[in-house]
N, C-alpha and C positions, 0 to 999 in steps of 0.2 A: 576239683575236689567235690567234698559231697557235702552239702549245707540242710541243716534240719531244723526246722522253721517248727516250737509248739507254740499255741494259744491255748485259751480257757481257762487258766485259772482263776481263782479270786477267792471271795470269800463269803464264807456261805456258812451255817447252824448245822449244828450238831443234828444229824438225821435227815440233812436234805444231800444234793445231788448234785454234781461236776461234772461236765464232759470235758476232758484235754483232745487236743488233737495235737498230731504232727506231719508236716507235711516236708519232705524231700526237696531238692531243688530240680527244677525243672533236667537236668541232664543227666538223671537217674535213671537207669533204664527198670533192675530192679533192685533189691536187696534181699538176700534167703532169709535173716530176722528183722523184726523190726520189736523194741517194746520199751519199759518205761520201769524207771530207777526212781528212787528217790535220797534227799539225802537235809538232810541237820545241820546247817553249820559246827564244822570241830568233830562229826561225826562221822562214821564210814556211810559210801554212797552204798542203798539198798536196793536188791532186787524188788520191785512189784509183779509185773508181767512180761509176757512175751510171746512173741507166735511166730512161726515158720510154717510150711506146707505138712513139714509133720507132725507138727507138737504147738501145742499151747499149754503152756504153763504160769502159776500164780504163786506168789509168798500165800504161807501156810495165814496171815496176820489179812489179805484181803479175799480171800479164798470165798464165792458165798456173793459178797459185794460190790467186787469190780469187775469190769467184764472186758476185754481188748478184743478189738477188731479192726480188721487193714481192707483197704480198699487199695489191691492192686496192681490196679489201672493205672494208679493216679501216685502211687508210692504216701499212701498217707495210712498212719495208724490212728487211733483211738483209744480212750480209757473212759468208758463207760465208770463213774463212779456214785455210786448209791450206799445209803446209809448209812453218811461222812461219820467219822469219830472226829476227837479232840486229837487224837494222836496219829490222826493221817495229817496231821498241820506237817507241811513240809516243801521246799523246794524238789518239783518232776522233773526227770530229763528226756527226754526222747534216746534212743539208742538204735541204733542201726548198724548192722553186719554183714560180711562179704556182700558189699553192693555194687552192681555194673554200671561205670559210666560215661558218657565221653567228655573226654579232657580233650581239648579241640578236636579234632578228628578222629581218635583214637580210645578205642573199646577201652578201658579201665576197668581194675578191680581192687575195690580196697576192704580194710576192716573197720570195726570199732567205731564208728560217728558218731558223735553226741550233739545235740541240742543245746541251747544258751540255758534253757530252764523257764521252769514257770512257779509261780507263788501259789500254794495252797492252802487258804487258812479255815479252820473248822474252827468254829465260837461253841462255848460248851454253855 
C-alpha cells in the first residue's frame, strides 16, 4: 500500500509563512496527482491544491498565496504557504492519486491516498 508521510505544520501569526511537506513511502514509484486538502472538525474536507503533469490548480480562497510543488524523484509534494490568515487555521492532508507501486514484487496501481494530517494554526 501507499503510505503519505506530511510535516510542517504548527503555528505561526497572522501574515507569516508554513512550508507542509509530504512525502510518499519509499515503494512508490510515482503518482499522476499529488496535493493538499484541508478540513475543520464537523466540517467537509476542502480542496486547497493540486498538481499533475498537466495541471496545477488552487481554491479560488488561496489563490495568490500558496504555491504547491512536487519533487518527482523523490514522490514528495509541497505547500509553500505565505501570508497565513486567521481562517487557514485548519487540519492539511496530503492526497495522492493513481499511484504506481510494488507490493512485494509486483507493479501496483491504486487511487485516493491520504495522509494522517497535520495542524495549522494562524494567531490573529
Amino acid at each position: 500500500q501507499v503510505q503519505l508521510v506530511e510535516s510542517g505544520g504548527g503555528l505561526v501569526q497572522a501574515g507569516g509563512s508554513l512550508r507542509l511537506s509530504c512525502a510518499a513511502s519509499r515503494n512508490v514509484v510515482s503518482c499522476n496527482a499529488m496535493g493538499w486538502y484541508r478540513q475543520t472538525p464537523g466540517k467537509k474536507r476542502e480542496f486547497v491544491a493540486s498538481m499533475s503533469s498537466d495541471y496545477t490548480n488552487y481554491a479560488d480562497t488561496v489563490k495568490g498565496r500558496f504555491t504547491i510543488s512536487r519533487d518527482n524523484a523523490n514522490n514528495t509534494v509541497y505547500l509553500q504557504m505565505n501570508s497565513l490568515k486567521s481562517e487557514d487555521t485548519d487540519v492539511y492532508y496530503c492526497n495522492a492519486d493513481r499511484c504506481t507501486y510494488w507490493d512485494d514484487n509486483y507493479l501496483t496501481m491504486g487511487y485516493d491516498y491520504w495522509g494522517q494530517g497535520t495542524q495549522v494554526t494562524v494567531s490573529s
